[in-house]
DOVOVEX-867617 format. One record per residue (C-alpha): residue in three letters; x, y, z. Coordinates in pm, 1 decimal. Each point is the difference from the previous one (the first is absolute). Example, Ala and Ser with C-alpha at 12.3 -4.5 7.8 and 13.67 -1.06 7.14 Angstrom:
// DOVOVEX-867617
<site><residuo>ALA</residuo><xx>1230.0</xx><yy>-450.0</yy><zz>780.0</zz></site>
<site><residuo>SER</residuo><xx>137.0</xx><yy>344.0</yy><zz>-66.0</zz></site>
//
This chain:
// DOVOVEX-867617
<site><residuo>UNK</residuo><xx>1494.7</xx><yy>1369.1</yy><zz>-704.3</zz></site>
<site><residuo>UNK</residuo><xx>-397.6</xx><yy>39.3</yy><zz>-126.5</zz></site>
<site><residuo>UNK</residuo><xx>-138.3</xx><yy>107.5</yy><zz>275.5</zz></site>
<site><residuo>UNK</residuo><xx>-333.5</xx><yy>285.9</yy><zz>124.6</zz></site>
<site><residuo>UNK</residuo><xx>-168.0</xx><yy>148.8</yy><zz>239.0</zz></site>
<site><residuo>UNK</residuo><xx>-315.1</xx><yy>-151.0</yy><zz>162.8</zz></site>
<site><residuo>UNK</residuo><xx>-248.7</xx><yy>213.4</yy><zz>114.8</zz></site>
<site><residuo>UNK</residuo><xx>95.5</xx><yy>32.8</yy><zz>347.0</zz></site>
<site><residuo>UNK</residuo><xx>371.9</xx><yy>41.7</yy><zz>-131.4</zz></site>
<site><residuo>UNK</residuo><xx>170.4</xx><yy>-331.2</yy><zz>10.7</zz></site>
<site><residuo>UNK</residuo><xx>244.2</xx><yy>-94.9</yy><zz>-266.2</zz></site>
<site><residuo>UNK</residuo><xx>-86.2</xx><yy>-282.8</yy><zz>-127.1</zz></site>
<site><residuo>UNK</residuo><xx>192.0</xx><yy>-205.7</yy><zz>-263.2</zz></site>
<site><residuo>UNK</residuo><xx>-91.1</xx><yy>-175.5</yy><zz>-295.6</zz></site>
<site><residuo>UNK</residuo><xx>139.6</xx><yy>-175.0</yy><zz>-263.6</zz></site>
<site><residuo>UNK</residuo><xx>-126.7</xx><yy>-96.0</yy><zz>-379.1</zz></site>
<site><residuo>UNK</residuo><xx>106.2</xx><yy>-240.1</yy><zz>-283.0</zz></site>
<site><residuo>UNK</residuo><xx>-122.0</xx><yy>85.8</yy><zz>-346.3</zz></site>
<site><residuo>UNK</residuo><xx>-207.7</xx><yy>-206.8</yy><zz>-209.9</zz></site>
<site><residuo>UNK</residuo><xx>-120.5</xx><yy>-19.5</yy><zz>-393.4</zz></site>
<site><residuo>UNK</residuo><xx>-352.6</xx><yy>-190.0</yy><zz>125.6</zz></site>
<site><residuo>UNK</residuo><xx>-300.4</xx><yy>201.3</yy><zz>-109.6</zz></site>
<site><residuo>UNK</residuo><xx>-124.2</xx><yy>-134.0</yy><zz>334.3</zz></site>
<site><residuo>UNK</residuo><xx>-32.4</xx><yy>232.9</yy><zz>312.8</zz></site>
<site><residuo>UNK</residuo><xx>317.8</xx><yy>28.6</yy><zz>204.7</zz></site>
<site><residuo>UNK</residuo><xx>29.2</xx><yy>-183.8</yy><zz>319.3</zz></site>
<site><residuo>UNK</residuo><xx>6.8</xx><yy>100.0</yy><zz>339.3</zz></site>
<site><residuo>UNK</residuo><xx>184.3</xx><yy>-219.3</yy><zz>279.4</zz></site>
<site><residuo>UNK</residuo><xx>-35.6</xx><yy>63.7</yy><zz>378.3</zz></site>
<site><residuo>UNK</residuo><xx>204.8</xx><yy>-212.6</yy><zz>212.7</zz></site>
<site><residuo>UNK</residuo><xx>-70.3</xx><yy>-132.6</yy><zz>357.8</zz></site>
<site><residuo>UNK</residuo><xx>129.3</xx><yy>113.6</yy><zz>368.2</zz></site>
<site><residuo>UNK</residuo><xx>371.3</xx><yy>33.9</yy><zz>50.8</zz></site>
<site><residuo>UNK</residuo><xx>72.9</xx><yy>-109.2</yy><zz>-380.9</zz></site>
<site><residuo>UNK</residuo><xx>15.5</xx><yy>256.9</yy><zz>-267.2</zz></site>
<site><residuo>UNK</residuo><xx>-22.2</xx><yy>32.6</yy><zz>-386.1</zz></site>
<site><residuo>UNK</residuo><xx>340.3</xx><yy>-199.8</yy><zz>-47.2</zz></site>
<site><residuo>UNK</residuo><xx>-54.8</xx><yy>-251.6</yy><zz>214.9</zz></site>
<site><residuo>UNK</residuo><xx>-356.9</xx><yy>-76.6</yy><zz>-65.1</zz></site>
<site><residuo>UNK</residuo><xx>7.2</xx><yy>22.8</yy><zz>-358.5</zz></site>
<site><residuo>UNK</residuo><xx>268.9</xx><yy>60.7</yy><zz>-142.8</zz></site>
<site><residuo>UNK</residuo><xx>235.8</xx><yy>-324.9</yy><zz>186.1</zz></site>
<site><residuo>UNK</residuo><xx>-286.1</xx><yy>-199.0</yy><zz>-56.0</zz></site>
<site><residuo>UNK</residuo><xx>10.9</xx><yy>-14.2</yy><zz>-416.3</zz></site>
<site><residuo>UNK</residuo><xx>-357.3</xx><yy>198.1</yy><zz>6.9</zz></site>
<site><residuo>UNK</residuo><xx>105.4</xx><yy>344.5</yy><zz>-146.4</zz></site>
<site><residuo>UNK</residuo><xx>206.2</xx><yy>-203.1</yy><zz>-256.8</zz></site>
<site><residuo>UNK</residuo><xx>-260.7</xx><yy>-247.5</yy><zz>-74.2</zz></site>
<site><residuo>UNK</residuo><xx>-251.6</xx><yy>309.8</yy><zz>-78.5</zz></site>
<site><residuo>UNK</residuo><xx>225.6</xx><yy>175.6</yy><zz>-217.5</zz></site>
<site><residuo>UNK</residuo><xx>93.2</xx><yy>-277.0</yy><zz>-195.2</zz></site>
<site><residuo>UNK</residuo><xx>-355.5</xx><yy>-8.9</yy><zz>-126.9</zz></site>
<site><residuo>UNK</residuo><xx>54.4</xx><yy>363.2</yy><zz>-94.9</zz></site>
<site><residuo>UNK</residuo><xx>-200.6</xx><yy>155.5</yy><zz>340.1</zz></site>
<site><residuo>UNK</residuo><xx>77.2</xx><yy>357.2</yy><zz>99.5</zz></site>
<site><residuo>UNK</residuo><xx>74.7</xx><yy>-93.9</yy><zz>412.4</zz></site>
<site><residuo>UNK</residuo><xx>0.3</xx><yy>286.8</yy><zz>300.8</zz></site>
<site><residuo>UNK</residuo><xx>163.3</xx><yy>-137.4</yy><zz>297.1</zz></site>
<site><residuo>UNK</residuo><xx>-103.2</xx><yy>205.8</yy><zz>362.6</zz></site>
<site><residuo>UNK</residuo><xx>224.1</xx><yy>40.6</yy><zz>277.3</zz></site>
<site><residuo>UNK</residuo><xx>-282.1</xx><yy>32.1</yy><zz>296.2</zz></site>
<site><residuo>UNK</residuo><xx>67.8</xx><yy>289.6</yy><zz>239.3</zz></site>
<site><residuo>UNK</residuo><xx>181.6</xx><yy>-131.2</yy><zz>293.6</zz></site>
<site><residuo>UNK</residuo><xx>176.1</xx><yy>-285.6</yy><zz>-252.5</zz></site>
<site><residuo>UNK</residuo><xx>301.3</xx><yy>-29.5</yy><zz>-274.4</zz></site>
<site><residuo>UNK</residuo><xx>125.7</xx><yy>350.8</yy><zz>-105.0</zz></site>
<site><residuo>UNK</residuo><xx>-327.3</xx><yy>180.4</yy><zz>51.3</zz></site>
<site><residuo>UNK</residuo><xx>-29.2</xx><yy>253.1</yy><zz>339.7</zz></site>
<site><residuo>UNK</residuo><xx>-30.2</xx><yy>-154.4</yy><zz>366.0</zz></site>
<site><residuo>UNK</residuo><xx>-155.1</xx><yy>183.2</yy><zz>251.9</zz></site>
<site><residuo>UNK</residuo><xx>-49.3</xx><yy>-136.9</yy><zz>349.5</zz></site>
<site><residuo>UNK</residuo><xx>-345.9</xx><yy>121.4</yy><zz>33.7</zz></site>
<site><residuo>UNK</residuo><xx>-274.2</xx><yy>-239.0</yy><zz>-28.1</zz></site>
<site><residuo>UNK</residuo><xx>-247.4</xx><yy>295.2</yy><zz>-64.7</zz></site>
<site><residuo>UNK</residuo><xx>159.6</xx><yy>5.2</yy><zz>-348.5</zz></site>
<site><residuo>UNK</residuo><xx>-50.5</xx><yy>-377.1</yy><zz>-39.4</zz></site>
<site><residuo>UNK</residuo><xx>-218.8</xx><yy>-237.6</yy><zz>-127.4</zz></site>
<site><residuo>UNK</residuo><xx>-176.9</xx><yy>-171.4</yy><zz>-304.1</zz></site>
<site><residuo>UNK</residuo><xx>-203.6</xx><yy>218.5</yy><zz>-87.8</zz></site>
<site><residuo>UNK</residuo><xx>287.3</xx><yy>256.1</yy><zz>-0.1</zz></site>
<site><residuo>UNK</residuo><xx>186.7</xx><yy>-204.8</yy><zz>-201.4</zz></site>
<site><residuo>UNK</residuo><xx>-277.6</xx><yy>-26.2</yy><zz>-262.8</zz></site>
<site><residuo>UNK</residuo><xx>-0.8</xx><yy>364.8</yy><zz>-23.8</zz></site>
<site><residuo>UNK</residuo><xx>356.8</xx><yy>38.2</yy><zz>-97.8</zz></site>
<site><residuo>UNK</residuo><xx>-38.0</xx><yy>-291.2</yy><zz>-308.1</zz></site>
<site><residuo>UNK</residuo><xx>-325.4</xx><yy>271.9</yy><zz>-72.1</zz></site>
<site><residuo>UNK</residuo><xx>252.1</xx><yy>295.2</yy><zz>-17.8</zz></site>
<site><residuo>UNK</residuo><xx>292.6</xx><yy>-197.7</yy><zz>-179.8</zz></site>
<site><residuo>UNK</residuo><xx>-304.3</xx><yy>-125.5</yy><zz>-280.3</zz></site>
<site><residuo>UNK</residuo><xx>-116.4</xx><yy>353.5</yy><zz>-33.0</zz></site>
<site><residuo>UNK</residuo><xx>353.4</xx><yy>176.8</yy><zz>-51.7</zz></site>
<site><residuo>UNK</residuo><xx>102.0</xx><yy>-290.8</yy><zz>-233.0</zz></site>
<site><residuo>UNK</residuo><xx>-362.5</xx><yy>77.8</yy><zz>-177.6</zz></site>
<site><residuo>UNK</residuo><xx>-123.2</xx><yy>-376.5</yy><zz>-26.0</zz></site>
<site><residuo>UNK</residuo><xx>-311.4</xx><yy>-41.9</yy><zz>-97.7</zz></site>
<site><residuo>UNK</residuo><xx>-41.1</xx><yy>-373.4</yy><zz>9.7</zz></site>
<site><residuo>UNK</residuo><xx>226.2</xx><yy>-211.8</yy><zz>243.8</zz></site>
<site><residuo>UNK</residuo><xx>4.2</xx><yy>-385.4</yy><zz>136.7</zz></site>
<site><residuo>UNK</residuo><xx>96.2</xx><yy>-36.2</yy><zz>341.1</zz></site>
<site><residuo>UNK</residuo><xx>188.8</xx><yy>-249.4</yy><zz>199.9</zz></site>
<site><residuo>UNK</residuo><xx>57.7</xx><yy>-3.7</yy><zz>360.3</zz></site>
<site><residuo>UNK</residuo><xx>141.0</xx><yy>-246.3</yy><zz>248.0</zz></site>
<site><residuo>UNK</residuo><xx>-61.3</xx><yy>-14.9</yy><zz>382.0</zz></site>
<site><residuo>UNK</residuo><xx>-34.3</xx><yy>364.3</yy><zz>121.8</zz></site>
<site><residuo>UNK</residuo><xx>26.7</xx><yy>65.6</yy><zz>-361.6</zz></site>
<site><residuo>UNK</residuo><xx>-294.2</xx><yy>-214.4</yy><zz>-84.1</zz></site>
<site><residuo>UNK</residuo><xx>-217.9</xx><yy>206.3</yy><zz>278.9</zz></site>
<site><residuo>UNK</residuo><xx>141.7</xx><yy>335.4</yy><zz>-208.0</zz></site>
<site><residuo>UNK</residuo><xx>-137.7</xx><yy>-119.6</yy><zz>-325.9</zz></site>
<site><residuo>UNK</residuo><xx>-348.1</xx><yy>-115.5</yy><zz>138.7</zz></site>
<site><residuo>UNK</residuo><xx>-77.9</xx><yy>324.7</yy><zz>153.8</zz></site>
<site><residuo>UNK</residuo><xx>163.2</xx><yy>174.1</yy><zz>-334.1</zz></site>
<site><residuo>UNK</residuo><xx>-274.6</xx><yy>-202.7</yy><zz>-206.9</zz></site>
<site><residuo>UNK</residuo><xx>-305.8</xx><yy>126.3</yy><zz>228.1</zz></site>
<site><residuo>UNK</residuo><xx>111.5</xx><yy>350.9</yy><zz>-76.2</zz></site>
<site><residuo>UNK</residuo><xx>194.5</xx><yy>49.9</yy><zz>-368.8</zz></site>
<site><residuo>UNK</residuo><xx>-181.8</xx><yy>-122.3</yy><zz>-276.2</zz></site>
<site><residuo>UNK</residuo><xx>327.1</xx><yy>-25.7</yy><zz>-198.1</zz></site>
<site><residuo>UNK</residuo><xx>58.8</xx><yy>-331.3</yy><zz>68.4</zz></site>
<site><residuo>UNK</residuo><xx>-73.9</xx><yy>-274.1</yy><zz>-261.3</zz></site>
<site><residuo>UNK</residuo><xx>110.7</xx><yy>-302.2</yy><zz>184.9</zz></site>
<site><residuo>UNK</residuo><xx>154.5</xx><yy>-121.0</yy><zz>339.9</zz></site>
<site><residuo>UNK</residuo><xx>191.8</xx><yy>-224.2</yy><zz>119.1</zz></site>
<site><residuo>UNK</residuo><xx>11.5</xx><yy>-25.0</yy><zz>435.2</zz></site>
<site><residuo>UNK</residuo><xx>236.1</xx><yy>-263.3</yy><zz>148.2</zz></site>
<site><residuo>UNK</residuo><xx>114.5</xx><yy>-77.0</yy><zz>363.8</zz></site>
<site><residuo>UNK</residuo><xx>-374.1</xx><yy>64.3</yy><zz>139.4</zz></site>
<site><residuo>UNK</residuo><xx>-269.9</xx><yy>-216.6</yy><zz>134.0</zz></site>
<site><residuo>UNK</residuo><xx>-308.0</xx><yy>-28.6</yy><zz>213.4</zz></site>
<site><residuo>UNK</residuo><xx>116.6</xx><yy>317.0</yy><zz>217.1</zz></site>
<site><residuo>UNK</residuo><xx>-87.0</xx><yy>233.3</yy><zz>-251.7</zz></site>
<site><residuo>UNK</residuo><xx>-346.3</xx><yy>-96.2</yy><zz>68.0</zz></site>
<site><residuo>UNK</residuo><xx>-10.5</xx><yy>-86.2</yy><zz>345.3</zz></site>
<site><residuo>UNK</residuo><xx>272.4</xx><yy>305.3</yy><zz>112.7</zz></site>
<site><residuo>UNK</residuo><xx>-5.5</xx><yy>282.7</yy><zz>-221.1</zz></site>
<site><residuo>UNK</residuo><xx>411.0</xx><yy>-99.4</yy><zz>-128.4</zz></site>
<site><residuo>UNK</residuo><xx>239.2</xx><yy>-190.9</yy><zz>32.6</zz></site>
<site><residuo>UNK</residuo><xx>-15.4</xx><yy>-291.9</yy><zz>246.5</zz></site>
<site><residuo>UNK</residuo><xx>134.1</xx><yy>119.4</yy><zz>357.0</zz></site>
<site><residuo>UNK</residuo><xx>-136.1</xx><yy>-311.7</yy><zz>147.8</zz></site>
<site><residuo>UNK</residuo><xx>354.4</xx><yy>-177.6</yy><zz>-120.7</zz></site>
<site><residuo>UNK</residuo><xx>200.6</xx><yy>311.7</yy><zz>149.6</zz></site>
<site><residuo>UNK</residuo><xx>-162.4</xx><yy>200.8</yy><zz>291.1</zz></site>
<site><residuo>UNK</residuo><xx>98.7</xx><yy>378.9</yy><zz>11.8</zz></site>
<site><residuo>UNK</residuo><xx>195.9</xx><yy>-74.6</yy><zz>307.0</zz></site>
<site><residuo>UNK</residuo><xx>221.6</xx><yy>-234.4</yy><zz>-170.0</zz></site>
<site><residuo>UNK</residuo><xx>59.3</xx><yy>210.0</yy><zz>-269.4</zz></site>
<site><residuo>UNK</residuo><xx>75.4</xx><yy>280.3</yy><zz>236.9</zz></site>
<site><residuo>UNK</residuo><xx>215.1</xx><yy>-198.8</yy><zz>194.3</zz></site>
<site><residuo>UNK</residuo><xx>199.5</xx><yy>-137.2</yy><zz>-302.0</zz></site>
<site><residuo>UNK</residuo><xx>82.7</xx><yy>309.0</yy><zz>-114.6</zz></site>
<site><residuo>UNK</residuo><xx>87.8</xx><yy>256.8</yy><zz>232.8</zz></site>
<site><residuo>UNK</residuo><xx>214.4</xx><yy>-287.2</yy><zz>189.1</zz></site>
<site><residuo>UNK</residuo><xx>397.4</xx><yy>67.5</yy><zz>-62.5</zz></site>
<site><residuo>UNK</residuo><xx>38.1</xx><yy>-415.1</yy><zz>42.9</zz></site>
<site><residuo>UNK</residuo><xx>-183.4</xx><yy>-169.5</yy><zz>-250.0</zz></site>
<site><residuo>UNK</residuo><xx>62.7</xx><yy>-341.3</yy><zz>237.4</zz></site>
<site><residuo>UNK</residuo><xx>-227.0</xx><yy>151.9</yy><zz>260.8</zz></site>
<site><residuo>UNK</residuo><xx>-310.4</xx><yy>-85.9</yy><zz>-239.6</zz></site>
<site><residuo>UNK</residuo><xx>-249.5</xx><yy>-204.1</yy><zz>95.6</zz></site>
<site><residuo>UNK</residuo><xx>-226.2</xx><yy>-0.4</yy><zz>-222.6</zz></site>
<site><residuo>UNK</residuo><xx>126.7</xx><yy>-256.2</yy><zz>-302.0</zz></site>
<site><residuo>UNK</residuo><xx>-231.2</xx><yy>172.8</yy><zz>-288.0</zz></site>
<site><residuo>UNK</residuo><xx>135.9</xx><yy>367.5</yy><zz>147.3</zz></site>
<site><residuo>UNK</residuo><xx>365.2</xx><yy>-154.1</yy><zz>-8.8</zz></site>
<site><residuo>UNK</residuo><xx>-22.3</xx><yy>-98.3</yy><zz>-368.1</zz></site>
<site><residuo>UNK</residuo><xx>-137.2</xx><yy>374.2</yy><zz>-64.0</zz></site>
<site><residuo>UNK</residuo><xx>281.5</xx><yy>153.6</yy><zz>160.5</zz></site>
<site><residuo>UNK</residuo><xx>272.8</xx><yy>-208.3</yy><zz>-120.5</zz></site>
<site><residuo>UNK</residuo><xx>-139.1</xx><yy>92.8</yy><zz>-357.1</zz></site>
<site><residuo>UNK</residuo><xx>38.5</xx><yy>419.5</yy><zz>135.6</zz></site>
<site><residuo>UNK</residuo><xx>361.1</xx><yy>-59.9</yy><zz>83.1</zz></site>
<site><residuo>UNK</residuo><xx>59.4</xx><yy>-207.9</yy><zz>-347.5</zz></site>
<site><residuo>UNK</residuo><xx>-129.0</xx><yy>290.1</yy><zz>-195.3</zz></site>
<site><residuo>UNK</residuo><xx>165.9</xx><yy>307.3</yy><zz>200.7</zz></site>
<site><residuo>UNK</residuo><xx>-398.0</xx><yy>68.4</yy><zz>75.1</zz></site>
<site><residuo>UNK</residuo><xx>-95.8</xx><yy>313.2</yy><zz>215.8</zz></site>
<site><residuo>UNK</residuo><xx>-106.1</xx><yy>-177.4</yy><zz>301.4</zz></site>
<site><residuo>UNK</residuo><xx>-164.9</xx><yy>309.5</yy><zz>156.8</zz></site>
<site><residuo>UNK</residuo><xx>-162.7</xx><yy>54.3</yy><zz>-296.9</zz></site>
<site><residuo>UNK</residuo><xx>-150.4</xx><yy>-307.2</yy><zz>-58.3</zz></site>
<site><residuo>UNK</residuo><xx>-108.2</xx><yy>7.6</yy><zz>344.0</zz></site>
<site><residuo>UNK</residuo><xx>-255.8</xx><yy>293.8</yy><zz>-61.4</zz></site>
<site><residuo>UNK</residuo><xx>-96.4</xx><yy>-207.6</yy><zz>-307.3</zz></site>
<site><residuo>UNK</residuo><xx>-62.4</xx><yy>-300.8</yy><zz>219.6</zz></site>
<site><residuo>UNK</residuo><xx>-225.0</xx><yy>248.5</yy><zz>217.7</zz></site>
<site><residuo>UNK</residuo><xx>-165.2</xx><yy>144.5</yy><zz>-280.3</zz></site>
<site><residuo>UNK</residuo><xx>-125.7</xx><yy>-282.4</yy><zz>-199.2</zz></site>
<site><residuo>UNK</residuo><xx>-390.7</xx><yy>-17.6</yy><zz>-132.9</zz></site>
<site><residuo>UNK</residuo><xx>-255.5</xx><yy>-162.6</yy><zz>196.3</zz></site>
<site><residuo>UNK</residuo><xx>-303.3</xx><yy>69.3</yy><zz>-62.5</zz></site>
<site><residuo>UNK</residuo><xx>-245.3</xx><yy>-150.3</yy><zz>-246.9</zz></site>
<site><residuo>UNK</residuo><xx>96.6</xx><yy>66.7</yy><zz>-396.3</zz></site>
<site><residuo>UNK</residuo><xx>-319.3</xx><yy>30.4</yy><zz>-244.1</zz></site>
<site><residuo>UNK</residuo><xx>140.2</xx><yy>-291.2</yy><zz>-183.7</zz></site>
<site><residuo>UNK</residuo><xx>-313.2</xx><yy>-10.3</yy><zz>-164.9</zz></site>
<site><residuo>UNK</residuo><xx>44.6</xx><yy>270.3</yy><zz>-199.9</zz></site>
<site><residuo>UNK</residuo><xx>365.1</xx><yy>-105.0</yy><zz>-218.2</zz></site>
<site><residuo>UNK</residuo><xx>-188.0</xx><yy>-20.1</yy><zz>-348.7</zz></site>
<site><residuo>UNK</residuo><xx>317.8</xx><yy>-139.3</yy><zz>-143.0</zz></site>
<site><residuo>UNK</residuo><xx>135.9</xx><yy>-349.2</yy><zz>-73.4</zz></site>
<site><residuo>UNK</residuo><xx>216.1</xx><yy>-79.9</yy><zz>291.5</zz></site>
<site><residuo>UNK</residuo><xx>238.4</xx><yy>-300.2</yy><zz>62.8</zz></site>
<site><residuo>UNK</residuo><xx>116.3</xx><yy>-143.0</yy><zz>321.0</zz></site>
<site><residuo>UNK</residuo><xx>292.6</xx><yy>-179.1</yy><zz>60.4</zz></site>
<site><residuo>UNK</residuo><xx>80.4</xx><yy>-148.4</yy><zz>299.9</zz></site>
<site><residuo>UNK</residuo><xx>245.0</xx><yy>-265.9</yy><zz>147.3</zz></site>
<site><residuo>UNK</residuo><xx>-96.6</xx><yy>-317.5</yy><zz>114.2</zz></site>
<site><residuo>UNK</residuo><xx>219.4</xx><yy>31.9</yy><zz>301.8</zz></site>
<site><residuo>UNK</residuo><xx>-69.1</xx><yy>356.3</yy><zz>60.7</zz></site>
<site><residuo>UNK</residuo><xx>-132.9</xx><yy>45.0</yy><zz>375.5</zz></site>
<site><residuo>UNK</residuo><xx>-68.1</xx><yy>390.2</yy><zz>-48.6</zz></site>
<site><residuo>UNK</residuo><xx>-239.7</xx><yy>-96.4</yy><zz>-334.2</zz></site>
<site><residuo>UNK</residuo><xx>-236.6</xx><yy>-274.8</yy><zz>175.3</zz></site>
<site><residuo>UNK</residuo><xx>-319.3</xx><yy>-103.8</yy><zz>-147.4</zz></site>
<site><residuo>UNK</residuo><xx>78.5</xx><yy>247.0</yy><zz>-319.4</zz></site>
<site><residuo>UNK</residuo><xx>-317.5</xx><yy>-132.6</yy><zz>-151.6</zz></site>
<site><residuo>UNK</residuo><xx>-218.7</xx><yy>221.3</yy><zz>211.2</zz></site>
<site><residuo>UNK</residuo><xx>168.4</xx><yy>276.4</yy><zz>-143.7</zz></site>
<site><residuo>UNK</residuo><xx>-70.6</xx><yy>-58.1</yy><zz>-326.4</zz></site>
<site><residuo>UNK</residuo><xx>-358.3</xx><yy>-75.3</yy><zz>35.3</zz></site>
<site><residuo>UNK</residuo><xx>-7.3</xx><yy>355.5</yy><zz>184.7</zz></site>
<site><residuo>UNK</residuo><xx>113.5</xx><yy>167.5</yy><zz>-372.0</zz></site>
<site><residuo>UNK</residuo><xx>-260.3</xx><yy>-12.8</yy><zz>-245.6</zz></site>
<site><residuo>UNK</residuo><xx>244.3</xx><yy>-126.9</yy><zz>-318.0</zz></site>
<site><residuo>UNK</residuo><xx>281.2</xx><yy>-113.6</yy><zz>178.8</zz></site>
<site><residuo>UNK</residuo><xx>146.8</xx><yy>-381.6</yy><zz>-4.5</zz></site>
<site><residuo>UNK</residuo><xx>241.1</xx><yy>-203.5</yy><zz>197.1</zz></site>
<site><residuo>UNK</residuo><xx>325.3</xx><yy>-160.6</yy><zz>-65.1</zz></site>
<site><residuo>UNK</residuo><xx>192.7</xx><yy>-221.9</yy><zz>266.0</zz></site>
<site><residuo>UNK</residuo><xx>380.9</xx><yy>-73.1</yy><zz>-103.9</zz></site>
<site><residuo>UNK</residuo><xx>279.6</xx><yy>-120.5</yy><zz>236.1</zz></site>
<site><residuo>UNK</residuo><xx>235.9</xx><yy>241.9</yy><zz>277.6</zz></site>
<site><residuo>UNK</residuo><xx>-80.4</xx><yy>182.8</yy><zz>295.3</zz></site>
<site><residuo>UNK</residuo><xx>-39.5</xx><yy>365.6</yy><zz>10.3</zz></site>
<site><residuo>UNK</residuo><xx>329.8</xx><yy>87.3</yy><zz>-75.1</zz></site>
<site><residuo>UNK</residuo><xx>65.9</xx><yy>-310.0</yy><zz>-253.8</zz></site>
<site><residuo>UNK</residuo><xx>-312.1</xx><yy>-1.3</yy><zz>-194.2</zz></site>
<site><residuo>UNK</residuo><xx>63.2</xx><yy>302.6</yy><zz>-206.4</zz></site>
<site><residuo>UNK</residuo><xx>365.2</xx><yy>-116.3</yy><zz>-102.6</zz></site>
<site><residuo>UNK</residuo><xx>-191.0</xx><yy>-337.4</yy><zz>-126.0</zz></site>
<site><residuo>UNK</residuo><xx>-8.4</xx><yy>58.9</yy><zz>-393.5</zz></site>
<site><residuo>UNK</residuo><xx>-378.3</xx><yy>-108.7</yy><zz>16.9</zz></site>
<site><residuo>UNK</residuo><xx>16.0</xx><yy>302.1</yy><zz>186.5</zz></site>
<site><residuo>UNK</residuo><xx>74.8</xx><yy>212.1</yy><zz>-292.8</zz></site>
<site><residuo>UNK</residuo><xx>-118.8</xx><yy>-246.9</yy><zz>-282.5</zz></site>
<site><residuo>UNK</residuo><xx>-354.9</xx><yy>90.0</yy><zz>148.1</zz></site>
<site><residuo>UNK</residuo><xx>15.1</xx><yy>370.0</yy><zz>21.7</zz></site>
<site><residuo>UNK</residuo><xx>129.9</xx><yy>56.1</yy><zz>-346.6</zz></site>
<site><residuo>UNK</residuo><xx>-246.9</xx><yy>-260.0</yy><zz>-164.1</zz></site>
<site><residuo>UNK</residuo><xx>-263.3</xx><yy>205.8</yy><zz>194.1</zz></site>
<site><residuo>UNK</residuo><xx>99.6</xx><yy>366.0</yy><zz>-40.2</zz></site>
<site><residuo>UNK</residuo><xx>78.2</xx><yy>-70.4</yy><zz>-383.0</zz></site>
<site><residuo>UNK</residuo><xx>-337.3</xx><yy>-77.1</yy><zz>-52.4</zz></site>
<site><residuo>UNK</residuo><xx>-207.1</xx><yy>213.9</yy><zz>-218.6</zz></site>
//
């Protein structure tokens, strides 16, 4: 398996499908719980990139998928996560790279573009409003209590909180690291991003009946060259919609 070292010694996995595009490759960070596979790969994304000839690079996030899973929440976070696409972009020696992130992923790849000026384009999905008004994702829907009670609970019907239910029953259906994500779900960003400062063309995709990507329009007018698109699904539907797809490859393959 593909995998390195981070910085602070996790393994972390990767995984990369080769292209003829003279285009930069592609780099795809998934959101919390998922992983490469099942956030891009399921989906028809990865194949719908490569079939335009697109070099893609697949993450596994630390804590996620195949890559390392400490229990620490000291060695979690965003902004952690960031780092290790940094270090996986530097030993692959890219020196141009379009970006696509979903959820948690989509927090990864904003504060990636306020610090690498590799990037060429981005695409952020599965985020609204709370980047602006929270720092990250939007904990408003799922309060750290729920998400601590969801998953360190050995009886998933002891939940309470529907939203933190839905996020745990997605854990068990992937064979996800519940301690793991735990210290994720204690470590996540929030505190204000300089949003202002992406000086790339950014798309955001939301869905309409996504309730952790409200009001997505105020993120967009937060990002100096970004626009909005609305298609249908919730969080975890819209980005198996094949607008879903049909919109980041029509974006990223522009010159």
């Amino acid at each position: 398996m593909p995998t390195f070292e981070a910085t602070d010694g996790v393994e972390i996995y990767w995984e990369q499908w080769e292209g003829d595009s003279d285009l930069p490759p592609v780099l795809l960070h998934h959101g919390f719980i998922a992983n490469g596979q099942t956030n891009w790969v399921l989906p028809g994304i990865v194949g719908a990139l490569t079939a335009t000839g697109r070099r893609v690079i697949a993450i596994d996030a630390r804590g996620h998928g195949r890559s390392g899973k400490p229990h620490d929440p000291a060695v979690y976070g965003e902004t952690r996560m960031a780092q290790d696409v940094i270090t996986l972009l530097d030993l692959l020696k890219v020196e141009l790279v379009d970006v696509a992130g979903y959820s948690m992923g989509a927090i990864v790849s904003l504060i990636l573009a306020t610090r690498d000026p590799r990037l060429r384009r981005l695409v952020i999905g599965g985020i609204g409003s709370a980047v602006v008004e929270l720092g990250g994702v939007d904990t408003r829907v799922v309060p750290a209590e729920a998400f601590r009670e969801a998953f360190h609970t050995d009886d998933p019907s002891t939940i309470t909180h529907p939203a933190a239910a839905g996020f745990r029953a997605f854990v068990d259906a992937v064979g996800g690291d519940r301690a793991a994500l735990a210290a994720q779900a204690a470590a996540i960003h929030a505190s204000p991003l300089p949003l202002d400062t992406i000086a790339v063309p950014t798309l955001l995709i939301t869905g309409r009946d996504d309730v952790l990507a409200t009001r997505p329009e105020l993120l967009a007018k937060a990002i100096p060259d970004a626009r909005l698109t609305v298609i249908d699904g919730d969080h975890l539907g819209a980005v198996r919609q094949p607008a879903f797809a049909d919109e980041l490859v029509t974006f990223l393959n522009t010159r």
